[in-house]
N, C-alpha and C positions, 0 to 999 in steps of 0.2 A: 766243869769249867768254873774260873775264879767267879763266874757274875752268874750263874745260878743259885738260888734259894737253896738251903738247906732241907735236907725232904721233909721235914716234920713240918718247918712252915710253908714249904710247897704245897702238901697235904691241907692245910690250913688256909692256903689262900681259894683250893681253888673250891671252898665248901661257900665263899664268900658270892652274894651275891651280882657286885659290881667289883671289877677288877679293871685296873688301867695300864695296857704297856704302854709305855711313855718311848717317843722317839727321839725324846730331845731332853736336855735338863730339867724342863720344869714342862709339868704336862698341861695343855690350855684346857685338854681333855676334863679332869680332874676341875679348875676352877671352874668351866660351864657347868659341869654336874653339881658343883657346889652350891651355888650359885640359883640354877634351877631347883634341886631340892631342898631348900631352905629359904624361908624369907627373911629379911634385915630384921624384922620384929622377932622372929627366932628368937630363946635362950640356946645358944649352941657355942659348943668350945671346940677346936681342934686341936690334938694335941699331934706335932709332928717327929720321928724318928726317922734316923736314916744315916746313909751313906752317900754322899759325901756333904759333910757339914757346909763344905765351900763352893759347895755346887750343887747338887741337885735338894740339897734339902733349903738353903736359899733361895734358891730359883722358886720351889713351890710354895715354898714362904709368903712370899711377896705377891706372886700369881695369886696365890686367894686370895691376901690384901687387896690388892686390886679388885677381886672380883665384887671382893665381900666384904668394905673396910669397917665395917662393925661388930663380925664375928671374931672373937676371939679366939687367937691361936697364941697356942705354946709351943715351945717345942723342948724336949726333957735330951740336954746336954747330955748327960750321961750315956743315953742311948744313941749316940752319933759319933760320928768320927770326922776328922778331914784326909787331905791330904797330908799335913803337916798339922802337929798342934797349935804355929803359931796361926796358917791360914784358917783351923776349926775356932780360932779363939777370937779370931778377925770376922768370922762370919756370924758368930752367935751376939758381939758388938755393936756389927752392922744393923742385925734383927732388932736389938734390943732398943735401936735410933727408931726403926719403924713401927714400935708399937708392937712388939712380938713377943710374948712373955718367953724368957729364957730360963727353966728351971735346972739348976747347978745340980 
């Protein structure tokens, strides 16, 4: 199916210790965990990839923001897509308003 993993990072996610299926765009899942394993005083960077640049990788964007507005997250453009390039180019914009490092 088009929205299953590729086996190699299948294989790869499931040797990982925490794993989130997300039901919705952006998972609340994922910012509590964040949030609880990490303090503000934390040195901690997130750096995010994904699919869909205009949606779920904005969505979790901001969710950690919210959760966590002092941890810095990036997110590495290259490794993302949108829907459209102009909606992936509108979203990495958006981010870079909120404090989001956007590396090109």
């Amino acid at each position: 199916m088009g929205w299953e993993l590729e086996s190699h990072i299948e294989e790869t996610r499931t040797l990982e210790d925490k794993v989130f299926d997300k039901k919705t765009f952006g998972s609340t899942q994922l910012g509590e965990y964040i949030a609880h394993k990490f303090k503000e005083n934390d040195a901690l960077e997130i750096e995010l990839v994904g699919l869909c640049t205009d949606i779920c990788v904005i969505s979790n964007a901001l969710l950690i923001k919210a959760y966590c507005p002092e941890i810095q997250i990036s997110v590495d453009a290259s490794c993302c897509a949108g829907v459209t390039v102009a909606s992936h180019n509108n979203a990495l914009e958006a981010m870079k308003m909120c404090q989001i490092q956007v590396v090109e």
